[in-house]
Backbone of each chain as ProteinMPNN parsed JSONL, in Angstrom:
{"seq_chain_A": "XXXXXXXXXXXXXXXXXXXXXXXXXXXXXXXXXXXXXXXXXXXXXXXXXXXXXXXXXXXXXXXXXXXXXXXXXXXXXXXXXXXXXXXXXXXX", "coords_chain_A": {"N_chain_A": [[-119.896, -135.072, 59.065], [-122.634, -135.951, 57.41], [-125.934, -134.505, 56.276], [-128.911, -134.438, 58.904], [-132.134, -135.641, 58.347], [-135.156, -134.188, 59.558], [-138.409, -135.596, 60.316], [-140.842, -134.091, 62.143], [-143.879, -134.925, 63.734], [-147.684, -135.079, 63.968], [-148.504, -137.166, 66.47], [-151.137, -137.753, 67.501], [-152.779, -137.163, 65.593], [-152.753, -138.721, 63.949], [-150.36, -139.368, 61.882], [-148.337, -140.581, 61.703], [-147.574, -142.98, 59.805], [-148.286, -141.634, 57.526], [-145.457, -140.049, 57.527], [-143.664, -141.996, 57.783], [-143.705, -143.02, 55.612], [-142.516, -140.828, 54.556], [-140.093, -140.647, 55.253], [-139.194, -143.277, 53.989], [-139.125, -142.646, 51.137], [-137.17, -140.357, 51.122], [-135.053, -141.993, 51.944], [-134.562, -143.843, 50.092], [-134.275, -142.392, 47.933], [-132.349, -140.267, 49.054], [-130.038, -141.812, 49.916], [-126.954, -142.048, 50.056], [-126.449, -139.681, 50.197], [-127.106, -138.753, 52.775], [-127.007, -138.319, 56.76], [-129.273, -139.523, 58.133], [-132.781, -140.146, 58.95], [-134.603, -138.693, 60.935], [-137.528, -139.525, 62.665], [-139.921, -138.176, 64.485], [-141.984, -137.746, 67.15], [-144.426, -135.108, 68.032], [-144.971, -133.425, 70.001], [-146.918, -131.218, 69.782], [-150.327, -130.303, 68.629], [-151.194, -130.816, 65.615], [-149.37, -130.353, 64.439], [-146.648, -130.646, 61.971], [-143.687, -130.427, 60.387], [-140.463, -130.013, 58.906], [-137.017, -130.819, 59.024], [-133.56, -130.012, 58.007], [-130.869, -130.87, 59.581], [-131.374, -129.281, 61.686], [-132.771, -126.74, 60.865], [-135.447, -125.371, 60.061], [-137.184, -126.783, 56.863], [-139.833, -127.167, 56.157], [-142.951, -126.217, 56.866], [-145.99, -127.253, 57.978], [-148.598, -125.689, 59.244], [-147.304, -123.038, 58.448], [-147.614, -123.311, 55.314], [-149.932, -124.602, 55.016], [-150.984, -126.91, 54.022], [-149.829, -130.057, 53.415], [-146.868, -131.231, 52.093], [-145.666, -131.859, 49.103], [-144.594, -134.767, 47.796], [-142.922, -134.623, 45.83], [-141.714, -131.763, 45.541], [-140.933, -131.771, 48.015], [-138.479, -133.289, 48.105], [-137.026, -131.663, 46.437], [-136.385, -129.946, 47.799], [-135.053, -130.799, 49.76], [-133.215, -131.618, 48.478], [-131.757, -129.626, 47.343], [-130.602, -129.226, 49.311], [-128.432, -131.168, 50.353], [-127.385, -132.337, 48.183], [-127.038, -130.519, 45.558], [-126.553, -130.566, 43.046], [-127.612, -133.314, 41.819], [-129.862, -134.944, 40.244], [-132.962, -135.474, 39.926], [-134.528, -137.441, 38.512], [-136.995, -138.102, 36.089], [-138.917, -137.324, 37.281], [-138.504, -134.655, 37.569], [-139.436, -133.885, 35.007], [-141.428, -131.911, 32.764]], "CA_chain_A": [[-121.195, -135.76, 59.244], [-124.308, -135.83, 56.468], [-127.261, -134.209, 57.174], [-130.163, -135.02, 59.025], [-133.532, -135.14, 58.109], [-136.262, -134.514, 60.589], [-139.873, -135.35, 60.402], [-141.524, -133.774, 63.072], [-145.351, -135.459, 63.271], [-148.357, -135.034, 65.606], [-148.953, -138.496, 66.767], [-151.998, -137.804, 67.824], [-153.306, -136.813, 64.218], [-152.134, -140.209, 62.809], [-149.375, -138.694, 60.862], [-146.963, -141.372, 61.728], [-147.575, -143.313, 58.522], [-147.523, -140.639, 56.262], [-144.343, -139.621, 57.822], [-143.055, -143.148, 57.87], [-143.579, -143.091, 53.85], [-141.698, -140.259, 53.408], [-138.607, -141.83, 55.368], [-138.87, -144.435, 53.135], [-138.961, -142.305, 50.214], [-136.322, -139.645, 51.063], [-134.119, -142.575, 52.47], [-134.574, -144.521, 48.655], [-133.519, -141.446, 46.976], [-131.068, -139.402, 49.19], [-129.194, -143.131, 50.713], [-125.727, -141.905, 50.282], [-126.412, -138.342, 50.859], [-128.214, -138.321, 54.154], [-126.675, -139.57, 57.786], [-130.371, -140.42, 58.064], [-134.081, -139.295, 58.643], [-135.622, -139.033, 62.416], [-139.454, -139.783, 62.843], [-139.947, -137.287, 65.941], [-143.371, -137.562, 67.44], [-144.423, -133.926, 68.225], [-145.707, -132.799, 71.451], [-147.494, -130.128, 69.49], [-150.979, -130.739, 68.32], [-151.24, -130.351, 64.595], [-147.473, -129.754, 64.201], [-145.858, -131.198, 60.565], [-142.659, -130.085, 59.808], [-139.453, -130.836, 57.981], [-136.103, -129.604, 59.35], [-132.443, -130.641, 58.009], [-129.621, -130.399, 61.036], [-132.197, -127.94, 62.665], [-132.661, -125.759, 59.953], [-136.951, -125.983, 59.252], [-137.668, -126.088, 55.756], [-141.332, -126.893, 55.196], [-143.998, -126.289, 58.125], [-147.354, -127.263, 57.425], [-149.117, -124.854, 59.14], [-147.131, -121.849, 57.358], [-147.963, -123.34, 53.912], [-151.341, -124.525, 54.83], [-151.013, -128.203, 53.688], [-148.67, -131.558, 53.42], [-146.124, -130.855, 51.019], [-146.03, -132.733, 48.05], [-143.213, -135.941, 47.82], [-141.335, -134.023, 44.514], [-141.222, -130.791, 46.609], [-140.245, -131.955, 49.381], [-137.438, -134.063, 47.85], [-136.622, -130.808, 45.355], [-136.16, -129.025, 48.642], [-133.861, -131.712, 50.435], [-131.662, -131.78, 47.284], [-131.269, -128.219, 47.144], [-129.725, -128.693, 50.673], [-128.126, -131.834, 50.719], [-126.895, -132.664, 47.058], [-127.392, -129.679, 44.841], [-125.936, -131.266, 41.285], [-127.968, -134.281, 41.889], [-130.524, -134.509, 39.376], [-134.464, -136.432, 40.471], [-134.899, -137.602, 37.449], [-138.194, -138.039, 35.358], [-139.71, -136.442, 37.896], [-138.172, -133.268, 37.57], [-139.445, -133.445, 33.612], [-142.638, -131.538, 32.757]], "C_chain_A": [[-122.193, -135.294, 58.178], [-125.079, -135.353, 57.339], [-127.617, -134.418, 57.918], [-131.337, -134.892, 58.824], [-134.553, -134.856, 58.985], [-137.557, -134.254, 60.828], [-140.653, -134.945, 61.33], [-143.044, -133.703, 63.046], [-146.04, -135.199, 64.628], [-148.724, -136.551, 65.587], [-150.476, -138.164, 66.803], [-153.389, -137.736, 66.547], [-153.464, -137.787, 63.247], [-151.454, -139.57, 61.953], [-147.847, -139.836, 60.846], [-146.982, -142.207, 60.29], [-147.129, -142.611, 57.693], [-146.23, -139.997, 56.179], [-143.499, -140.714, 57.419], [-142.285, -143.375, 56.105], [-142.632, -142.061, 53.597], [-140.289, -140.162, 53.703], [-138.153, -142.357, 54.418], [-138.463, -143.476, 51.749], [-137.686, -141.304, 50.049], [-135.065, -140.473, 51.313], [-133.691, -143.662, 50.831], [-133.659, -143.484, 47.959], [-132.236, -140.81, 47.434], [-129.885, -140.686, 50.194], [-127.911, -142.398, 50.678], [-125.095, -139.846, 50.638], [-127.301, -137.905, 52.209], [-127.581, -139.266, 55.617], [-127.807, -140.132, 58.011], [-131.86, -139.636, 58.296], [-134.799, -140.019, 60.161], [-136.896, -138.688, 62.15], [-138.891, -139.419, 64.265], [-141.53, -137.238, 66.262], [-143.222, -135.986, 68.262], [-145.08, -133.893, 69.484], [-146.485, -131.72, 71.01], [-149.404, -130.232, 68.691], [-150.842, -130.171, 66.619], [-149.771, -130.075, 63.752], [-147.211, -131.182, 62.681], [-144.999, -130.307, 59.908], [-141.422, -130.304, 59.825], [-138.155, -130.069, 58.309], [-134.678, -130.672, 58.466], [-131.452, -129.748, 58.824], [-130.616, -128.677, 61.382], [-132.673, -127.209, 61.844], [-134.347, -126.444, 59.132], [-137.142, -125.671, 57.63], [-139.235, -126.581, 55.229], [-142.09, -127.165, 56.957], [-145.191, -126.355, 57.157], [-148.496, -126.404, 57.883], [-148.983, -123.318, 58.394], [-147.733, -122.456, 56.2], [-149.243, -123.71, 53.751], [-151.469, -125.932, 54.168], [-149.802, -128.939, 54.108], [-147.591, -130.899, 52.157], [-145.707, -132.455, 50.424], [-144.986, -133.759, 48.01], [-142.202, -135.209, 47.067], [-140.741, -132.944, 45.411], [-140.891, -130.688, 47.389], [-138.773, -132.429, 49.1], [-136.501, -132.944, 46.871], [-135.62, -130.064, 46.383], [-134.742, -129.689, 49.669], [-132.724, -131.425, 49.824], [-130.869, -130.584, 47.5], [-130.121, -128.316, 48.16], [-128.47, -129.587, 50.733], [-126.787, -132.432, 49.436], [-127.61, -131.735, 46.259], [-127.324, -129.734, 43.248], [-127.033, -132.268, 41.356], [-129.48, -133.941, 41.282], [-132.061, -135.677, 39.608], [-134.609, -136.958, 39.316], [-136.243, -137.419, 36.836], [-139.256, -137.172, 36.318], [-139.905, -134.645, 37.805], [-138.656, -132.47, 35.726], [-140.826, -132.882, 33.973], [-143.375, -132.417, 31.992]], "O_chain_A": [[-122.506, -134.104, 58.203], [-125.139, -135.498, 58.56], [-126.686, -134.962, 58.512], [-131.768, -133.796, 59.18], [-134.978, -135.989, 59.208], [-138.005, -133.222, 61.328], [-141.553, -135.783, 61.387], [-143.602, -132.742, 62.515], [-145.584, -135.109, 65.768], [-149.252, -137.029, 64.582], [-151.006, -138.469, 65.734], [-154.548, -138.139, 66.638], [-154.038, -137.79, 62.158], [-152.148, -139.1, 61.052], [-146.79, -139.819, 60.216], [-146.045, -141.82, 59.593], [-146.035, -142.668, 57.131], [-145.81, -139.476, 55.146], [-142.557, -140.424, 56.681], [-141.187, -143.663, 55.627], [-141.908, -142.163, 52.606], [-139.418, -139.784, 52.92], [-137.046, -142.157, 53.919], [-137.322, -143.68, 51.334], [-137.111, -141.337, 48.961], [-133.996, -139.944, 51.012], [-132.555, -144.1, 50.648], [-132.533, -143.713, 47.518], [-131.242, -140.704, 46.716], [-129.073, -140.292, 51.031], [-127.807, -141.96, 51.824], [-124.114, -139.202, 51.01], [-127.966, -136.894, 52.436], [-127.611, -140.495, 55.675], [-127.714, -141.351, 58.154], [-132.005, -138.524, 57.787], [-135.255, -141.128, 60.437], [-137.283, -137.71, 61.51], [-137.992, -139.91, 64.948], [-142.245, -136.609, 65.482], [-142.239, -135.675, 68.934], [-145.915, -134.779, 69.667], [-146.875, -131.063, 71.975], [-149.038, -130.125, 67.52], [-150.357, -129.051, 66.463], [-149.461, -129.657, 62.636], [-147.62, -132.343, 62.65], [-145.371, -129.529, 59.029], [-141.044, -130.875, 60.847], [-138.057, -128.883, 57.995], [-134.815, -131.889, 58.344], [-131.248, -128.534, 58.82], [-130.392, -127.472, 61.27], [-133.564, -126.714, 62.534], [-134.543, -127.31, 58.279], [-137.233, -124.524, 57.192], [-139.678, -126.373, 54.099], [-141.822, -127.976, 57.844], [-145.385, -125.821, 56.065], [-149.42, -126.274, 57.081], [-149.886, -122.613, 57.941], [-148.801, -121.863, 56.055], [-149.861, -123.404, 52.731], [-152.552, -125.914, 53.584], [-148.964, -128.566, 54.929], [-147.968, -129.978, 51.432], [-145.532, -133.568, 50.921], [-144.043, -133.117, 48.473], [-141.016, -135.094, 47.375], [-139.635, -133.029, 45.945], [-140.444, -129.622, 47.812], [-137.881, -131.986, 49.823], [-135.361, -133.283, 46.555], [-134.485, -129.67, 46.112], [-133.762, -129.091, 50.113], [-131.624, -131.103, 50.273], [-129.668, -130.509, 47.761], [-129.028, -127.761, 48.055], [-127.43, -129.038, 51.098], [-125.647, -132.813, 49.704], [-128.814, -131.962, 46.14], [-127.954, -129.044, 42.448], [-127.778, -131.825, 40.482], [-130.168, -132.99, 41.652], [-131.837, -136.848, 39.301], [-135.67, -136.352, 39.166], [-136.712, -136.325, 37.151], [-140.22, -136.507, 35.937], [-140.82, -133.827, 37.903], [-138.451, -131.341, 35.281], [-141.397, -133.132, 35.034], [-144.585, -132.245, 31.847]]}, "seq_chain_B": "XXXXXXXXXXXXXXXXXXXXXXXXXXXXXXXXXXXXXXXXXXXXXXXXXXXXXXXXXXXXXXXXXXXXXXXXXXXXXXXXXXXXXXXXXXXX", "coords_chain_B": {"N_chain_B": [[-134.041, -134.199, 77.512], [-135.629, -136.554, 76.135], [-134.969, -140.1, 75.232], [-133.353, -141.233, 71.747], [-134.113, -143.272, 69.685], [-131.741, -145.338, 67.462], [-131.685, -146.747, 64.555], [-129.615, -148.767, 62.715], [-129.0, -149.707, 59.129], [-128.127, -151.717, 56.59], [-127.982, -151.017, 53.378], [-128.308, -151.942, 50.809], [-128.565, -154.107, 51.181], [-131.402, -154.298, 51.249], [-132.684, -153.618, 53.402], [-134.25, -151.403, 54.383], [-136.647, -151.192, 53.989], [-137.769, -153.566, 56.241], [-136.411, -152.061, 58.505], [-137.843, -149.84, 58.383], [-140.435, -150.466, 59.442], [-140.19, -151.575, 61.867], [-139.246, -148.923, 62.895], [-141.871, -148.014, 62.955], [-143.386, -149.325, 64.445], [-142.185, -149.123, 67.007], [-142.193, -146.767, 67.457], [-145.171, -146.335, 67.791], [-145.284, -147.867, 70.112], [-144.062, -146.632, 71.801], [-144.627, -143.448, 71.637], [-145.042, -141.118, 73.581], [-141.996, -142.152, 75.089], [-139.927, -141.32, 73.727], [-137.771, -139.284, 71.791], [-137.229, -139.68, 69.463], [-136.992, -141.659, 66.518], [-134.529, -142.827, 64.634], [-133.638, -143.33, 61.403], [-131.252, -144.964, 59.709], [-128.912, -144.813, 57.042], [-126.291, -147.477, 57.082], [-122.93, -147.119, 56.257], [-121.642, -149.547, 56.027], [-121.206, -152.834, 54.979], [-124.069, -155.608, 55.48], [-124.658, -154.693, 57.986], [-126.987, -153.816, 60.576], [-128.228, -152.388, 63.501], [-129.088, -152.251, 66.813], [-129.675, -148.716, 68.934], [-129.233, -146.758, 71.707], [-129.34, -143.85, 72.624], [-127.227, -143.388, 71.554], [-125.648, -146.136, 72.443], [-125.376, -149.26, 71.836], [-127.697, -151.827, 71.448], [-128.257, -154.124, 69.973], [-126.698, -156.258, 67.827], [-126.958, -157.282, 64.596], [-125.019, -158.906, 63.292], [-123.513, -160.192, 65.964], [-125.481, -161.358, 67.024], [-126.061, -163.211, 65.457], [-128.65, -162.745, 63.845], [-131.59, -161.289, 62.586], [-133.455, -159.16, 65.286], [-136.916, -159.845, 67.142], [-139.477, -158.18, 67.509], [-141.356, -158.057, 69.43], [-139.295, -158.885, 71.622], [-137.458, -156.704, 71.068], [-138.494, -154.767, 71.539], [-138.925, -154.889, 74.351], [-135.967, -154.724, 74.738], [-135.835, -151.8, 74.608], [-137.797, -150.963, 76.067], [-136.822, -151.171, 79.003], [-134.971, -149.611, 78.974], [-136.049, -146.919, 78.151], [-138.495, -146.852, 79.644], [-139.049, -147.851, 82.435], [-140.704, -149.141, 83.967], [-143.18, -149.382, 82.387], [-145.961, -151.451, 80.769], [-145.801, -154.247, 78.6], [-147.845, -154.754, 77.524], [-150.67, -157.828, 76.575], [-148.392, -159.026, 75.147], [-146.485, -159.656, 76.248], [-147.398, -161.953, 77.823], [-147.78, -165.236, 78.894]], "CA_chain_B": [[-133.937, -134.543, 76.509], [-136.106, -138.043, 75.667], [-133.557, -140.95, 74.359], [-133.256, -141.099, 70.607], [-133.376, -144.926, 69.177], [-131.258, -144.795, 66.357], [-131.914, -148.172, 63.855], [-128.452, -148.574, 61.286], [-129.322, -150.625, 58.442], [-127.901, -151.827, 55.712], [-129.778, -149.802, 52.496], [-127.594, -152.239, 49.924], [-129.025, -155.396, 51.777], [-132.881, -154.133, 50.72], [-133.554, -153.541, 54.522], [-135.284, -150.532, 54.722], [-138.343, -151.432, 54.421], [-137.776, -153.975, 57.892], [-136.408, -150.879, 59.464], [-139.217, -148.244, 58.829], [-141.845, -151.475, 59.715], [-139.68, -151.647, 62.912], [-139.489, -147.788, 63.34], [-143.225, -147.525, 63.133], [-144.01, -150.519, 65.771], [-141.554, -148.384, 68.348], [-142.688, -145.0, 67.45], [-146.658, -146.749, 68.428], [-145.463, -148.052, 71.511], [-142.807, -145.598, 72.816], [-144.371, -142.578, 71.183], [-144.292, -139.95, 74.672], [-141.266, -142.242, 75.782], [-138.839, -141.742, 72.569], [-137.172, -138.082, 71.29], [-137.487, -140.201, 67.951], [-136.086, -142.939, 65.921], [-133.873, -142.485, 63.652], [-132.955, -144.329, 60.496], [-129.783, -144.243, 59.621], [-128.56, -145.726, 56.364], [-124.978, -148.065, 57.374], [-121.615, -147.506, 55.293], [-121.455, -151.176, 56.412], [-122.475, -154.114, 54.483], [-124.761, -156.627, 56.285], [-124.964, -154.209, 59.522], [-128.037, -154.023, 61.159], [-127.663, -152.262, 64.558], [-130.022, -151.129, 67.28], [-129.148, -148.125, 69.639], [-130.269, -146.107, 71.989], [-128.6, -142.74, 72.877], [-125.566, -143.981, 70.874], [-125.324, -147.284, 73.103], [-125.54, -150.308, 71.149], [-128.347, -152.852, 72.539], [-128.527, -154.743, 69.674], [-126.418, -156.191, 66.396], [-127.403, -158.657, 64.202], [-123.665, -160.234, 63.731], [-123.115, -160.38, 66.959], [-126.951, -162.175, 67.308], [-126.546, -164.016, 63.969], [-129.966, -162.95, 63.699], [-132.329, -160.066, 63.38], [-133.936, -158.679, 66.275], [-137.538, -160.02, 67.279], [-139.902, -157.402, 67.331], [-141.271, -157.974, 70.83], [-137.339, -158.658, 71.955], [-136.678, -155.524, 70.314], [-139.575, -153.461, 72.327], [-138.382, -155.06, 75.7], [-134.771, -153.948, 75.444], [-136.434, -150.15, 74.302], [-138.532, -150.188, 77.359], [-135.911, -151.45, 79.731], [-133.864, -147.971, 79.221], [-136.652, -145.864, 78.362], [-139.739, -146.373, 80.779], [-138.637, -149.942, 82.709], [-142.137, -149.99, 84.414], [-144.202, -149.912, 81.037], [-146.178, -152.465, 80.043], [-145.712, -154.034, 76.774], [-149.318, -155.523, 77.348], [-150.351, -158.885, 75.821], [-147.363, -159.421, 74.361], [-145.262, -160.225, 77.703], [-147.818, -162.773, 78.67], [-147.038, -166.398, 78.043]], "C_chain_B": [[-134.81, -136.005, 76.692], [-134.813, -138.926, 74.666], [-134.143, -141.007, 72.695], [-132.96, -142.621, 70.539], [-132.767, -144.714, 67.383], [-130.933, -146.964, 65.889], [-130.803, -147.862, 62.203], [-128.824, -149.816, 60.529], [-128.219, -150.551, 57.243], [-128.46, -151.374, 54.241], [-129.466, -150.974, 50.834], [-128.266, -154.125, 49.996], [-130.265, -155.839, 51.689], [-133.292, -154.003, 52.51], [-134.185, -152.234, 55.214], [-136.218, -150.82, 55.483], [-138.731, -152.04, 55.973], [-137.76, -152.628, 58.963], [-137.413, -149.913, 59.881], [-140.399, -149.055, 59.829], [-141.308, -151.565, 61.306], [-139.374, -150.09, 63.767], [-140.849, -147.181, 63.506], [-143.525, -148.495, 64.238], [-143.015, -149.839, 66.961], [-142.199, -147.292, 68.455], [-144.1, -145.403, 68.033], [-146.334, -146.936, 69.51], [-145.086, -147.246, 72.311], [-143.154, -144.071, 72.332], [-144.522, -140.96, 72.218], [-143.282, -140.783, 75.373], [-139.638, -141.648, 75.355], [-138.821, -140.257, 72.349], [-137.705, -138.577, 69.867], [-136.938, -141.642, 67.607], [-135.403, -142.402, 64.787], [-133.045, -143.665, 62.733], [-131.799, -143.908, 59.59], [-129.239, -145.785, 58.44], [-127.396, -146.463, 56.804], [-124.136, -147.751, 55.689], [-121.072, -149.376, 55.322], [-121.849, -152.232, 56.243], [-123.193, -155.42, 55.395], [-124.962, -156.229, 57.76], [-126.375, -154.591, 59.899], [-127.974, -153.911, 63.0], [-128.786, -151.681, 65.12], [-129.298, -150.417, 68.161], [-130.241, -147.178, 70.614], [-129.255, -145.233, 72.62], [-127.313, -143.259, 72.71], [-125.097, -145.591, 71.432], [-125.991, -148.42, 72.325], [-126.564, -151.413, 71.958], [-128.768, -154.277, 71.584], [-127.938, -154.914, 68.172], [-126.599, -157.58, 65.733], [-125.811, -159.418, 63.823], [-122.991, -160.593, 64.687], [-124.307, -161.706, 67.501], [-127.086, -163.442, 66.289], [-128.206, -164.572, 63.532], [-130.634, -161.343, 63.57], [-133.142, -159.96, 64.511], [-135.55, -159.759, 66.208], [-138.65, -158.664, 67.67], [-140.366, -157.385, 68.787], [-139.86, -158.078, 71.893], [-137.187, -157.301, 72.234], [-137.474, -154.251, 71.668], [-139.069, -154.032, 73.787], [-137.041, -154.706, 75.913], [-134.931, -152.581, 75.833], [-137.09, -150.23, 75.795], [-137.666, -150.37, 78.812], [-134.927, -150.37, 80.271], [-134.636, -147.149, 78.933], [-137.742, -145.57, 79.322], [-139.325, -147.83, 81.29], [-140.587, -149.987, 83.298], [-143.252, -149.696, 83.502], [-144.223, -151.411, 80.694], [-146.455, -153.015, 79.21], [-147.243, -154.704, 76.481], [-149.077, -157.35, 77.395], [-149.429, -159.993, 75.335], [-146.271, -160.08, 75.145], [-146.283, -161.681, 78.052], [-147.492, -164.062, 78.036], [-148.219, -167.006, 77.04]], "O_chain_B": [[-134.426, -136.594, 77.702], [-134.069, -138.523, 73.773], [-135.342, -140.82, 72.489], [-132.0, -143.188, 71.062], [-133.285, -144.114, 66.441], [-130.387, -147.907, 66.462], [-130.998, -147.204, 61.181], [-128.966, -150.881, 61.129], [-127.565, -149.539, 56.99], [-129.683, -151.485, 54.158], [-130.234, -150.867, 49.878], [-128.343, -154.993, 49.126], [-130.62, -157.006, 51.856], [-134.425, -154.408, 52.767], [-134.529, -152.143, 56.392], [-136.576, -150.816, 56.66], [-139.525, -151.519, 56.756], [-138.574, -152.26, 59.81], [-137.756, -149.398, 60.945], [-141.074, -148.51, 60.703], [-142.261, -151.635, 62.082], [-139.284, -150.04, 64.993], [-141.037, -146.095, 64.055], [-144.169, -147.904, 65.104], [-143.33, -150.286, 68.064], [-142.733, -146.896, 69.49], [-144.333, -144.676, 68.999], [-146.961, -146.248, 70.315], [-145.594, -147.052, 73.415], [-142.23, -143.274, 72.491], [-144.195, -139.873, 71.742], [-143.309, -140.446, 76.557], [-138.63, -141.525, 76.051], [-139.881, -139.735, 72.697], [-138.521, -137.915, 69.226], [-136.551, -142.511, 68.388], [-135.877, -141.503, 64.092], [-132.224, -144.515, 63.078], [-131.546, -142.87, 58.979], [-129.17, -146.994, 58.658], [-127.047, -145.488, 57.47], [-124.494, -147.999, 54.538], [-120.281, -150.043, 54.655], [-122.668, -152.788, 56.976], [-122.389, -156.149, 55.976], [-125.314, -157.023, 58.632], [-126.853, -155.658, 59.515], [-127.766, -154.879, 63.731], [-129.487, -150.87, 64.516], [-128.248, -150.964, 68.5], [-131.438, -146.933, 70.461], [-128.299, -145.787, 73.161], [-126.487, -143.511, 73.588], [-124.213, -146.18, 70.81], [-127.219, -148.412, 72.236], [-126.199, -151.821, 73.06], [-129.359, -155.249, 72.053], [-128.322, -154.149, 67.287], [-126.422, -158.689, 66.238], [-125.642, -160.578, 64.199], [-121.956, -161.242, 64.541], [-124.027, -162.7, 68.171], [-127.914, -164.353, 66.301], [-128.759, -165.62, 63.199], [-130.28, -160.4, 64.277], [-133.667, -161.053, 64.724], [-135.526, -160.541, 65.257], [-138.052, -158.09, 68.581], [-139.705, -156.613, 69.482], [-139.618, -157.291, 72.808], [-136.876, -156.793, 73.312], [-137.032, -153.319, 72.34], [-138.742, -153.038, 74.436], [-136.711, -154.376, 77.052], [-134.489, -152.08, 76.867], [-136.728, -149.39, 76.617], [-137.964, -149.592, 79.719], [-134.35, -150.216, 81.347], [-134.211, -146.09, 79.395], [-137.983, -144.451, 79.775], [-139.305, -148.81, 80.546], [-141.435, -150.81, 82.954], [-144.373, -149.802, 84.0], [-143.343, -152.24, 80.461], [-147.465, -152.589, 78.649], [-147.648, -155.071, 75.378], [-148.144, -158.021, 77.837], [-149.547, -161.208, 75.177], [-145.397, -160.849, 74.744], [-145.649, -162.548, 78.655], [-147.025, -164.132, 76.899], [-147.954, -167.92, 76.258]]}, "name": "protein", "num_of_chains": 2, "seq": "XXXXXXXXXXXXXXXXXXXXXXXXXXXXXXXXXXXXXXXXXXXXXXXXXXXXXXXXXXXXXXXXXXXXXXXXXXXXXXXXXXXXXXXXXXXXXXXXXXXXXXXXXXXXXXXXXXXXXXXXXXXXXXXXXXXXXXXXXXXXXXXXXXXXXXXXXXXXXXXXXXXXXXXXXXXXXXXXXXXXXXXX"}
């Protein structure tokens, strides 16, 4: 079985959008490396964070913001497809 | 556990985008009824499947059609809260 991704959002915060987007965006880029990407409404107030198959890798209260689309997607790769190269993005 | 709707798309077919637009209009209505949604690219060309704790409630070649978006929210509330009301949207 592939991954999974899992957005864990506070509804209550309106975070479902911005979550929604980055479905869309992790599901554009990692399509054949990902079984797929759950939108989890949080029961937690304030709660934003990013787990693959359980395993959290970006909380937004540890880091103190949103994490950025590249970094987030730098951080997926690492896990998911490690050769796999972002392209232009990854240039300086 | 809360049921998990799990939406298989086709990613080859350009239907994302339907899916997330259809994972955000559940996640609003169902969002303390639902664990999550989950989008789930298909190995399967022209799929298009809805589920709900693995149980199939809805495929578009079986429908020779996609889903209806109010449709779609009356099977979801049927197995996750039956006496929710979808509002408005039920009335004739």
């Amino acid at each position: 079985m592939k991954p999974t991704v899992t957005l864990e959002y506070c509804p209550k915060c309106g975070w479902l959008m911005r979550s929604a987007w980055m479905a869309q965006e992790l599901l554009t880029t990692f399509t054949d490396d990902v079984h797929g990407v759950l939108l989890h409404p949080s029961e937690f107030s304030g709660r934003f964070s990013v787990s693959v198959d359980g395993v959290k890798i970006f909380d937004r209260k540890e880091a103190g913001r949103f994490p950025d689309i590249k970094e987030l997607k730098q951080l997926i790769r690492d896990i998911v497809n490690p050769e796999k190269s972002l392209g232009h993005s990854e240039k300086k």
